[in-house]
C-alpha positions in Angstrom: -10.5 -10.7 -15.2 -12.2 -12.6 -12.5 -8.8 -12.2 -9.6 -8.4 -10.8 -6.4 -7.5 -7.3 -8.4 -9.4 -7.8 -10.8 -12.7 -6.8 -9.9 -11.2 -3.6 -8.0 -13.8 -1.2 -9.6 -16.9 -2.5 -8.2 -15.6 -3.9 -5.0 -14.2 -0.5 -4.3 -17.2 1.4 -4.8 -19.6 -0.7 -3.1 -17.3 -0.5 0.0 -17.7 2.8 0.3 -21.2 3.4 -0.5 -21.4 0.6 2.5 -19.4 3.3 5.0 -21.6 6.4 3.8 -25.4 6.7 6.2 -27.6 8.4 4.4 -28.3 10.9 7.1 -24.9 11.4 6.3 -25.6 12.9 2.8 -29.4 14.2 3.6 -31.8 11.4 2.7 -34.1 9.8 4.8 -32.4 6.6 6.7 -35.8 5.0 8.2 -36.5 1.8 7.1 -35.5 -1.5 6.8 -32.3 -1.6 3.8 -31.3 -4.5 2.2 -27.8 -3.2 1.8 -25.6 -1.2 4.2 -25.0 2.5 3.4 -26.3 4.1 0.5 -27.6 2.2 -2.4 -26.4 2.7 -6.0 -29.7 4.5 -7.0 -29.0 7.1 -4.0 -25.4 7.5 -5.1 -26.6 7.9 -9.1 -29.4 10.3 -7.7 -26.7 12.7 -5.6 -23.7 12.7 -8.4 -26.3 13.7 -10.9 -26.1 11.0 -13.1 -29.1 8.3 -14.1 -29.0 4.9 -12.4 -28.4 2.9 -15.4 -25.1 4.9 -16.1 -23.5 4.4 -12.5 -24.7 0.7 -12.6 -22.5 0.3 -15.8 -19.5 2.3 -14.5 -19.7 -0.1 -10.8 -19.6 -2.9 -13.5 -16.3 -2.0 -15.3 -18.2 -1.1 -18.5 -17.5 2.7 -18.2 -13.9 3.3 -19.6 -14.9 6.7 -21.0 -16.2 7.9 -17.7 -15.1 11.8 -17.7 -13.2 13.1 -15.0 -16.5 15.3 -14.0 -18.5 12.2 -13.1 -15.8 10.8 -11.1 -15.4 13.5 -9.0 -19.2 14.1 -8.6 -19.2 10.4 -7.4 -16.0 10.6 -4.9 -17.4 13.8 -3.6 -20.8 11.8 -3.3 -18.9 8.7 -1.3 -16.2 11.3 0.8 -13.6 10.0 -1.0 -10.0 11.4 0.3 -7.4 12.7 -2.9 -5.6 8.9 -2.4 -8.9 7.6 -3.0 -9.9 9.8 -5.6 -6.6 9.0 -7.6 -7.4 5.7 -7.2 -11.1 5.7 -8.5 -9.6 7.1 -11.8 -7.0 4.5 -12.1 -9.6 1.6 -11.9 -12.3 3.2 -14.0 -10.2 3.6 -17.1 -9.0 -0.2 -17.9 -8.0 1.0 -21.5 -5.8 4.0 -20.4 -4.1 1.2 -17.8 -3.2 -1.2 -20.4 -1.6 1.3 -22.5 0.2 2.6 -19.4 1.2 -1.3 -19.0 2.8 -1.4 -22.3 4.6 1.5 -22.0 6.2 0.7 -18.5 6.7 -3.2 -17.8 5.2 -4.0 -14.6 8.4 -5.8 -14.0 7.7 -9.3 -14.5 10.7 -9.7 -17.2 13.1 -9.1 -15.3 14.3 -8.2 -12.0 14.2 -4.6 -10.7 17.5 -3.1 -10.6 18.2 -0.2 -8.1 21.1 2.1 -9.8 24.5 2.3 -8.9 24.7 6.2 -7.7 21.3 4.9 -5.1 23.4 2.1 -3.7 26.3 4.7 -2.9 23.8 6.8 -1.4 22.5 4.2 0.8 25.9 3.2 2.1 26.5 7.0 3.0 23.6 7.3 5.0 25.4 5.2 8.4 23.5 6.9 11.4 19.8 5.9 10.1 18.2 2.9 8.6 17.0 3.2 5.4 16.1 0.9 2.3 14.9 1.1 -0.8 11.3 -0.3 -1.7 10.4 -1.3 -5.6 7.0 -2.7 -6.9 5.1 -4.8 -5.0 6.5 -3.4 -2.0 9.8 -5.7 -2.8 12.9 -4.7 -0.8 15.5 -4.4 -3.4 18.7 -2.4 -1.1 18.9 -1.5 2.0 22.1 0.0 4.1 23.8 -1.9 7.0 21.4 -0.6 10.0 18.4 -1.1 8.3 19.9 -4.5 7.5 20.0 -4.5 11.4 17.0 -3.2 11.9 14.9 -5.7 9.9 17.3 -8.8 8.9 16.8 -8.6 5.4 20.2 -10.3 4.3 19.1 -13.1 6.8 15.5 -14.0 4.1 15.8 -15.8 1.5 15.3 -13.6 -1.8 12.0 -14.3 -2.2 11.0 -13.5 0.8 12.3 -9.7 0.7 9.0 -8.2 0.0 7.1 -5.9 3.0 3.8 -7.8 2.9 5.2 -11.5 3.0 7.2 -10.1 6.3 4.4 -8.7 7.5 2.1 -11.5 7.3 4.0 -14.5 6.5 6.8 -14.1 9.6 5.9 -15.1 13.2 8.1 -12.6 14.2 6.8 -9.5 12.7 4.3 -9.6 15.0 6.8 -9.2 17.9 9.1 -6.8 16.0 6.0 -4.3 15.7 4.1 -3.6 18.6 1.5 -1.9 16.5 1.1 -4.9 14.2 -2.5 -4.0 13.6 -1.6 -0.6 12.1 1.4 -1.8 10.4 -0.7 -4.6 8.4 -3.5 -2.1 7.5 -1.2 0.6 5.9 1.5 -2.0 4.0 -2.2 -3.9 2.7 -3.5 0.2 1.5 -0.5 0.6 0.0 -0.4 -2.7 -2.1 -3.7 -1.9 -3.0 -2.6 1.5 -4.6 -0.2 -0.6 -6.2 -2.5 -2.7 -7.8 -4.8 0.0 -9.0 -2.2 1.1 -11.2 -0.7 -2.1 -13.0 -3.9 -4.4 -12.8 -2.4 -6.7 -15.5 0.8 -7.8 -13.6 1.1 -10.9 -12.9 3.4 -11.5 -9.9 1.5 -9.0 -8.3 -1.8 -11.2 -8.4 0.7 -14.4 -7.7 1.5 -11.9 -4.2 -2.1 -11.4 -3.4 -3.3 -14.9 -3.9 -0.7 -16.3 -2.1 -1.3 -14.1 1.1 -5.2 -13.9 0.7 -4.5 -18.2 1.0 -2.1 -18.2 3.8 -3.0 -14.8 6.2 -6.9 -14.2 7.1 -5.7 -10.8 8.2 -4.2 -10.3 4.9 -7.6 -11.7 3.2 -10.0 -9.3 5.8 -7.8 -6.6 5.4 -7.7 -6.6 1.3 -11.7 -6.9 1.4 -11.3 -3.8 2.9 -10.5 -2.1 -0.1 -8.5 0.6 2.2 -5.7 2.4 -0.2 -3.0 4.6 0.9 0.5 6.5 -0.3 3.5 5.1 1.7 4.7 8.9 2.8 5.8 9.7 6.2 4.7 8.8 10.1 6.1 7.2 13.1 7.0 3.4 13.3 7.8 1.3 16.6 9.5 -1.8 16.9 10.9 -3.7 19.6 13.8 -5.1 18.4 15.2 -8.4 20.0 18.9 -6.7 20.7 18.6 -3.2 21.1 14.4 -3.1 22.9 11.9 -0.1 21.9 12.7 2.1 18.9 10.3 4.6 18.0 11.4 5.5 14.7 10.0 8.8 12.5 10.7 7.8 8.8 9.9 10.1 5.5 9.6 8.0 2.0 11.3 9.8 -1.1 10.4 8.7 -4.5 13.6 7.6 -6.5 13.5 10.0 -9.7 13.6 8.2 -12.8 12.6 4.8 -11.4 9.1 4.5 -11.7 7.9 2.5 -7.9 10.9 3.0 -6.5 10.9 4.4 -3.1 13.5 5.4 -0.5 12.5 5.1 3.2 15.0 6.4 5.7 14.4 6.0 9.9 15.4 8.6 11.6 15.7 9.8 15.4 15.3 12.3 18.0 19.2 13.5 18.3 19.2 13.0 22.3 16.4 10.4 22.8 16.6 7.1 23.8 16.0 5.8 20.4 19.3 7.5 19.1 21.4 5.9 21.8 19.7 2.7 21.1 20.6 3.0 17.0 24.2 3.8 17.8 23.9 0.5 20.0 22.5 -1.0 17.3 25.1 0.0 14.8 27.7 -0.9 17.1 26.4 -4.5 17.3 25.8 -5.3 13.5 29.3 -3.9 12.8 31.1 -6.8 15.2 33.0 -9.4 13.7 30.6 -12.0 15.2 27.4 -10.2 13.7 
């Protein structure tokens, strides 16, 4: 499957044998290499497995590659437990396909957020929050995060964290750490496409931002991948100025990719005054 994810295996692992020295791991790093970082024979040599082997698995010809090898190659290339999870995903096309068949990457039809989530969105007035789906798609959100980010103001289409992030002028002013904020929503796509490598509006996504947005297209060569979990976001938003915004992500039980993210603030601080400004100004009339 000759796509932007569908060569994830080997891309992955050569980008990080390219981060790994070998003084790093003990070998000898004089001379002149025709590759950066550790070469695949090196990387065979350390996990304890022949060349030939580890050639084959950074092809994609490997799908009953043990769980033993795996680990003896993430530990070889310092892989992180994100990482590692992802490694498996990608080595195993045969075990993804069937995962594919049993849970529809959502191309068929749209994904629905239940009833009992919506009411718990609309309880939760003193924080924004939203709910993210597949692809990083915003499917609900309550009336500050509405506030917050504008997402009744996009078109449909256009709900979806990455195409904000990298298709709108403006999320470049709404967060001041734009950098970051492009580097973890790209990790996190990534994830996403290590578990449902067949779906097709998912590759539609990346080949539509790898054409529009060089970041999008340096940053997915990157091969970077990353949980959405919890951290610290700021924004400077046009009405209200500086927010700095802790926010934890929940899975949704029984809604496979389905995430709840919820702002929250220092009870006290200058972002909390701010949010009740906020929430003051998208409940007016005008608004």
């Amino acid at each position: 499957m000759d796509t932007p994810i569908g060569r994830e295996l080997g891309d992955f692992l050569r980008s990080r044998r390219a981060r790994i020295q070998p003084e790093e791991v003990g070998l000898p790093g004089h001379g002149r290499r025709r590759v950066p970082g550790l070469r695949r024979e090196e990387v065979a040599q350390l996990a304890g497995v022949s060349v030939d082997y580890y050639i084959r698995l950074e092809q994609g010809r490997g799908p009953s590659v043990s769980d033993a090898v795996l680990d003896a190659v993430g530990r070889v290339l310092g892989l992180d437990d994100t990482e590692q999870e992802y490694l498996r995903r990608v080595a195993r096309p045969t075990a993804r396909r069937a995962a594919t068949r049993r849970a529809p990457a959502g191309g068929a039809s749209p994904q629905q957020v239940r009833p009992g989530l919506r009411l718990l969105l609309d309880t939760i007035d003193k924080a924004p929050a939203f709910v993210l789906g597949r692809r990083m798609d915003v499917l609900a959100w309550n009336d500050l995060g509405d506030a917050m980010v504008g997402f009744s103001r996009m078109a449909p289409e256009d709900r979806n964290m990455p195409r904000q992030v990298f298709l709108d002028p403006r999320s470049r002013e709404l967060y001041p750490d734009w950098p970051a904020v492009a580097a973890e929503t790209v990790a996190h796509l990534r994830l996403d496409a290590g578990s449902h490598p067949h779906d097709a509006q998912l590759a539609t996504l990346v080949g539509e931002l790898s054409l529009r947005s060089e970041d999008f297209r340096r940053l997915w060569a990157d091969h970077q991948v990353r949980e959405k979990s919890y951290g610290v976001k700021r924004l400077d938003h046009p009405v209200v100025g500086a927010l700095e915004l802790p926010y934890e992500t929940l899975a949704v039980p029984g809604e496979a990719g389905q995430m709840l993210v919820v702002y929250t603030a220092e009870p006290g601080s200058q972002t909390a005054e701010r949010l009740q400004l906020l929430a003051s100004w998208a409940a007016t009339p005008a608004v």
